[in-house]
N, C-alpha and C positions, 0 to 999 in steps of 0.2 A: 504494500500500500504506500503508495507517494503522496503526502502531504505538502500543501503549499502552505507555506508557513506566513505568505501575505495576506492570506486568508483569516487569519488570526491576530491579526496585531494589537486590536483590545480587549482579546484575552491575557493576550502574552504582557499587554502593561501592566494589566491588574495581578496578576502573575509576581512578576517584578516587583510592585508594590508590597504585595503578602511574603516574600520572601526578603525584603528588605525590612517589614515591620517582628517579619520573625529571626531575624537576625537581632531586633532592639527586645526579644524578648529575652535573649539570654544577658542581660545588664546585671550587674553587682546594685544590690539595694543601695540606694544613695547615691546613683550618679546618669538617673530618668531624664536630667537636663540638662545635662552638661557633655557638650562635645559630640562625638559621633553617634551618642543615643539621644540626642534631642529631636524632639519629631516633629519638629517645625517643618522639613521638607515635605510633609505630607500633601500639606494643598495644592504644592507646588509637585507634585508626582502626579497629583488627579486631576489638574489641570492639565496635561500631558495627555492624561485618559482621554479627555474631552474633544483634546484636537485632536490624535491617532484615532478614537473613531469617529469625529467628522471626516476626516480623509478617506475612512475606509467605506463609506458610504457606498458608494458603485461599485464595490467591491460585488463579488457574485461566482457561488459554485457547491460543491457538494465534497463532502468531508467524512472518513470512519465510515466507511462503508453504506456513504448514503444515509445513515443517521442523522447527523450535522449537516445543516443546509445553510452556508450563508447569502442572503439576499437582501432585498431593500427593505424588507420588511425586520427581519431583525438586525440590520445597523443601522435602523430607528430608534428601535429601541434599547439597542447596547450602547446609543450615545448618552439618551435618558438617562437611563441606571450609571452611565458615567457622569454626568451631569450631578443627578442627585447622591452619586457618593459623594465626591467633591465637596457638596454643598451642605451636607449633612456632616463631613467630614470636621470643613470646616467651623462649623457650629457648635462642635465638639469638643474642640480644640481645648477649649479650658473648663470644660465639664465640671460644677466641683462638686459631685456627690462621685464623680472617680478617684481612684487616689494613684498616688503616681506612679507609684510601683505596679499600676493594674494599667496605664494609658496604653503603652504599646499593645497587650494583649486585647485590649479594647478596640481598639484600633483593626488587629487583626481582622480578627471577628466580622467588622464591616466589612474589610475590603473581601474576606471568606463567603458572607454572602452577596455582595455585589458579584460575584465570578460566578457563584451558582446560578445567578441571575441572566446574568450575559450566558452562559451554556444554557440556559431556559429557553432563551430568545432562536436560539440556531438549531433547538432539537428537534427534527419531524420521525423522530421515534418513540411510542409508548415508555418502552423500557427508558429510553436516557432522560425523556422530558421526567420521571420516576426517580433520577439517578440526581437530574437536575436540581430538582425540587427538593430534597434533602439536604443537599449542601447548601442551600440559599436558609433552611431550615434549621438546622442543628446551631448555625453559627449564633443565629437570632435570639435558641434556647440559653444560648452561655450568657448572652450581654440582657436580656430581659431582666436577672434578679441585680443586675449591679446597681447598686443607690445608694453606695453608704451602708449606716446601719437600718435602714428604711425595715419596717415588717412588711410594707405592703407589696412590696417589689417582688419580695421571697413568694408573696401570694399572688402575685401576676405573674410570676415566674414559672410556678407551678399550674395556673389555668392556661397557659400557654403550650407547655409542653403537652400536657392531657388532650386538651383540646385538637391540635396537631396533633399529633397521633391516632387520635381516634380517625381525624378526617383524611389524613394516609394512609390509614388502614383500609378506608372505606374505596378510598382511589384506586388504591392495591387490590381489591377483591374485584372490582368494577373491571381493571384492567384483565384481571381472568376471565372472566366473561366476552372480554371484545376480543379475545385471543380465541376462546372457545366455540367462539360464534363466526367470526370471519376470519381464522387461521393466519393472521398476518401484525404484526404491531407498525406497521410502515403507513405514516400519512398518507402518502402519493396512491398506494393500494387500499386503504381505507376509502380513499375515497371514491372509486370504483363500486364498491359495496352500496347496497339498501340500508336506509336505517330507519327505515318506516317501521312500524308496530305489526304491522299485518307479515309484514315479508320475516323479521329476525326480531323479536322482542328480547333475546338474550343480548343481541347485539344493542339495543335501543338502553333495558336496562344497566349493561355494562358502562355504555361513555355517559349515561346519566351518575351513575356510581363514580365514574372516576372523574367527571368535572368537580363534584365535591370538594378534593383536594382545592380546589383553585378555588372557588366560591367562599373557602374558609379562607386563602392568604387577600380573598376582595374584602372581609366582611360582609357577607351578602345573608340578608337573614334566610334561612333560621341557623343560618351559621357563625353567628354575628356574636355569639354569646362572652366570647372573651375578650372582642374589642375594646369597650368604654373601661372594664377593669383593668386590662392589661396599659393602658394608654395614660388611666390614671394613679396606680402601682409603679411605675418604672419610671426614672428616670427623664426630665424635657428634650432631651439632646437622644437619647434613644428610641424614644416613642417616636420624634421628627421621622428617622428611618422607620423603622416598624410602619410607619402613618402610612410610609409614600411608597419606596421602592419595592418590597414583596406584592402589590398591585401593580406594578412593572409587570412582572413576570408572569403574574396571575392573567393580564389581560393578552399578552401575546398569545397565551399556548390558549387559551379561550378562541381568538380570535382563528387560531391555524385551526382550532376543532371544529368550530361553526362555519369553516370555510367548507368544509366535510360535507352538509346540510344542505336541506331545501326548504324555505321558510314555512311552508305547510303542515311539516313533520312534529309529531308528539316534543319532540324534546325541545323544541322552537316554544311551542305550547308552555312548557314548563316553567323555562327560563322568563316567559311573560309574564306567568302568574308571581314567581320568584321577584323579580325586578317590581312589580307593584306591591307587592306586601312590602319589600325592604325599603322604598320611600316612602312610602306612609309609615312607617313602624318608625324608622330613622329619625323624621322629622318630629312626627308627634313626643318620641320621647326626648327627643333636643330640648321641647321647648321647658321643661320643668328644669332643667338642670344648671347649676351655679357657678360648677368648675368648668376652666377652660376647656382643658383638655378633655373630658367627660363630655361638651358639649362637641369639640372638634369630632369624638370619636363616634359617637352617634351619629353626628352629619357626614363619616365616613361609610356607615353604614345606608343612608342614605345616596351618597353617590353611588357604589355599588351597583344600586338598582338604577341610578343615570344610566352608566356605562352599557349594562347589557339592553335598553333599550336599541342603541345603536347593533348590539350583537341580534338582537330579535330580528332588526331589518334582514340578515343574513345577504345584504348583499354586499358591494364593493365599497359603495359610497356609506353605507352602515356601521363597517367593519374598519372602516379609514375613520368616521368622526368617533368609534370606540377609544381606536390607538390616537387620535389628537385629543379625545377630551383625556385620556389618562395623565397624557404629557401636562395638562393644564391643570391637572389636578395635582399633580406630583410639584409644577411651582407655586399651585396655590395655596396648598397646606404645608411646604417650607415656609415661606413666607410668614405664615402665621406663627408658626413656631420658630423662627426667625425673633420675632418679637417677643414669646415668650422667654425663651432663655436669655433673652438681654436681658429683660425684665425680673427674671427670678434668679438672681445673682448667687442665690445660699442655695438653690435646687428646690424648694418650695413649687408647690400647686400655686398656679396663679388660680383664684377666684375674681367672680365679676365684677365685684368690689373693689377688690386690686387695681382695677382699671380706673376705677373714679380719678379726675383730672389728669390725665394723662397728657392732655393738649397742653398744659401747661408745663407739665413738667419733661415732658417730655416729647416736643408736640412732633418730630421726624419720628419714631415710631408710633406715635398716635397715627400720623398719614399713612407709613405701610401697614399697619393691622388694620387701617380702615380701605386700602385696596385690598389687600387680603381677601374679609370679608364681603366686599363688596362682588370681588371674581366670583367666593364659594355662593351668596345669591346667584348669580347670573345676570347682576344688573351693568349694562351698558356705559361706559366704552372697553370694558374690563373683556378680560380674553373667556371670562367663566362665559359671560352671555354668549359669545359666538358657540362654546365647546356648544354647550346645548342647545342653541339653532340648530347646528351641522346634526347633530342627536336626532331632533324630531322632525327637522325635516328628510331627513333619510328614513324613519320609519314611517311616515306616511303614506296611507296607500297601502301598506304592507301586509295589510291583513289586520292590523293590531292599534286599528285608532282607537280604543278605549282605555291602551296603556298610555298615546299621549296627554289624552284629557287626564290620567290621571298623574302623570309626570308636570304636566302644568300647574295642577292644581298643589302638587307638592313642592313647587317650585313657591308657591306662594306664603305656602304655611312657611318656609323655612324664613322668608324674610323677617319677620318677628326675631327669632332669636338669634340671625346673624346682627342684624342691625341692631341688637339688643347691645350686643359687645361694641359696636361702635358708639350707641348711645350715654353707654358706661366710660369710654373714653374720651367721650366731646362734650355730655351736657349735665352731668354727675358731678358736682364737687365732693373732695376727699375730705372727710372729718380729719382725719389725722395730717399734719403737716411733715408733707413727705419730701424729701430733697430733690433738687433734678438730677433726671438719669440721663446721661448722655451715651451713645453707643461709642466703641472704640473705633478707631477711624476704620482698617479693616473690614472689623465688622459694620459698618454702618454704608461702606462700599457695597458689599454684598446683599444689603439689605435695601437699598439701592435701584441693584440691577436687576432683584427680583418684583420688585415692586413695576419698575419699569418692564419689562419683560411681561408684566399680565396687561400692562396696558397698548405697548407693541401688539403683542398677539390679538389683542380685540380690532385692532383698529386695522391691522392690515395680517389676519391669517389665514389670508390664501397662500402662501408660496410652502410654507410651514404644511396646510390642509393637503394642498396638494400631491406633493411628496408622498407623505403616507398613504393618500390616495394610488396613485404609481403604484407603491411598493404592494400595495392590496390588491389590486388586479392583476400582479403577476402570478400571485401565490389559486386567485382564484380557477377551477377547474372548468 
């Protein structure tokens, strides 16, 4: 087997990365920042990530025996997940419920699941997208209880692992079944196959079982159960990742599955009724909640059920506005947690409270939590409003207008309790006489460019839409 190893190159950074952060793991206690184990290089390693795979964009071919596909569609999404390692990396950076003798192995860990992630993105095999998902998985299990001496972390730590597992095991049984029923685990021959109910209902039940896996790393209910704990249990700088990139991964191998389909089909059916429960469920429990992050994580459960609207269309332009709203979602909820780690300096829960006068004391993060917010609404000029345009106007038509009316109408509910948290940082004064927070230069560049970057994308995301578009008609049969 001859491998082109230009086929690879934001593997092979991230690679790079992980063996250069596990070279800082073998440090003598007492000397985490000083000299060649200081890990300032690291932003400056994943910004590297970023441009090798912007270059490798047009890259294209087939790898490991037809297993690994690289095409336009996953170095789409390998720049994402290079993108938001980076950014989460960053944000990281001085984490303080980490301690320092734990950074490097911290460190690890991400760039361990960012690579499961990019191997997610190029797998059109059962077995490795299988292979894939655990690595992106086990790394997530290590850094979930890290907080300090936090108790709750240890308890998100542990509904995390359970939870994952249980819905890998479910993935796992499912994939015996699409093995049992149409003797091949290979996309490309997959997709040859019936997956209608009448013709192979083993085959129908099987990739019904085995998208579970991916439904749990979306939060999509009823698989949703560990999100709002795990999110508000761990760490702000680790939940940031947890929020965004494992829904990377999640939506590609979704989107190569549904490429598989014909909108008509039971499992299409499924996914509709799945995506309307989990926006309505999503939102209505957002609106009672106090904690930030509790509220972010709920409203992640709610996207969820955004995203597979676009998969329900099952067609080009459905499956392109899936993989551009994820990307938007991946900077919209940086973003926000962007803000929160400035803002919780000791590692502390922000509450909505927390937020009273923020304009004042802080009014340049008060304006990026209020784009933030305002993308995760979907209101105008913000990049959130187009993701969900691109959404429901690709599912119209499709068989499935009563999931837009009700994607609409949860579009609605949710403006209450985003704009809630803007209200709490613009028209709320603080009882307590709080100091100003100013962001460090650094970081307040990055905080910045994401802010800009949701308002870029709304205003001109066609060239970005397109792209993905491209890269989704190739893959489509």
């Amino acid at each position: 087997m001859k491998v082109d190893f230009t086929l690879l190159l934001p593997e092979l950074v991230q690679i790079l990365i992980i063996l250069g952060l596990f070279v800082q793991t073998l440090k003598k206690p007492g000397t985490e920042n000083k000299g060649f184990f200081c890990i300032c290089w690291l932003p400056w390693a994943s910004a590297v990530g970023i441009a090798v795979a912007a270059f490798s964009m047009k890259r294209s071919g087939l790898l490991f025996w037809d297993a690994y596909q690289v095409d336009g569609l996953s170095q789409f999404f390998k720049m994402a997940i290079a993108l938001g390692f980076a950014i989460a990396s960053l944000n990281a950076m001085s984490a303080p419920t980490v301690k320092d003798d734990q950074r490097a192995d911290y460190f690890l860990f991400f760039a361990l699941s960012s690579l499961g992630l990019m191997l997610m993105a190029s797998s059109v095999e059962l077995i490795t997208i299988y292979i894939s998902l655990e690595i992106a998985s086990y790394s997530l299990y290590s850094i979930i209880p890290i907080r300090g001496n936090d108790p709750r972390a240890a308890e998100a730590g542990i509904k995390y692992i359970l939870f994952g597992a249980a819905a890998t095991a479910i993935a796992l049984f499912g994939l015996s079944y699409i093995l049992a029923s149409q003797h091949t685990t290979y996309l490309h021959l997959l997709a040859a196959k019936s997956w209608a109910w009448a013709d192979s209902p083993l085959a129908v039940t099987g990739i019904t079982l085995f998208m579970v896996g991916f439904f749990f790393k979306l939060a999509l209910f009823p698989f949703h159960f560990w999100c709002p704990d795990v999110y508000d249990g761990t760490s702000n700088e680790t939940a940031a990742f947890a929020a965004t990139l494992p829904k990377l991964g999640a939506v590609v191998i979704l989107i190569r599955l549904v490429a598989l389909l014909k909108p008509e089909i039971e499992i299409i059916t499924i996914m509709a009724v799945l995506s309307a429960a989990s926006m309505t469920f999503g939102n209505l429990a957002a609106l009672i909640q106090t904690d930030v992050k509790r509220i972010l994580g709920y409203s992640s459960v709610a996207h969820a059920g955004y995203v597979l609207v676009g998969l329900v269309a099952a067609s080009a332009t459905g499956l392109s506005a899936a993989g551009f709203y994820s990307l938007i979602y991946l900077l919209m909820n940086l973003t926000c947690f962007w803000v929160i780690c400035s803002l919780s300096t000791d590692g502390k829960n922000l509450m909505l409270d927390d937020l009273n006068g923020l304009y004042k004391r802080a009014p340049y993060l008060a304006f990026v939590l209020a784009v933030g917010a305002f993308a995760l609404v979907g209101l105008p000029p913000t990049a959130g409003f187009m993701g969900k345009l691109f959404l429901l106007t690709a599912a119209w038509n499709r068989g499935y207008n009563w999931l837009i009316i009700i994607a609409a109408l949860n579009t609605a509910i949710s403006i209450y309790y985003y704009l809630n948290i803007v209200r709490h940082a613009y028209t709320q004064e603080s009882d307590a006489l709080l100091p100003e927070k100013a962001p460090r230069c650094c970081s307040a560049v990055w905080g910045g460019v994401l802010a800009a970057s949701l308002l870029v994308l709304g205003i001109i995301p066609q060239s970005v839409f397109c792209w993905m578009e491209e890269a989704t008609r190739q893959m489509m049969p």
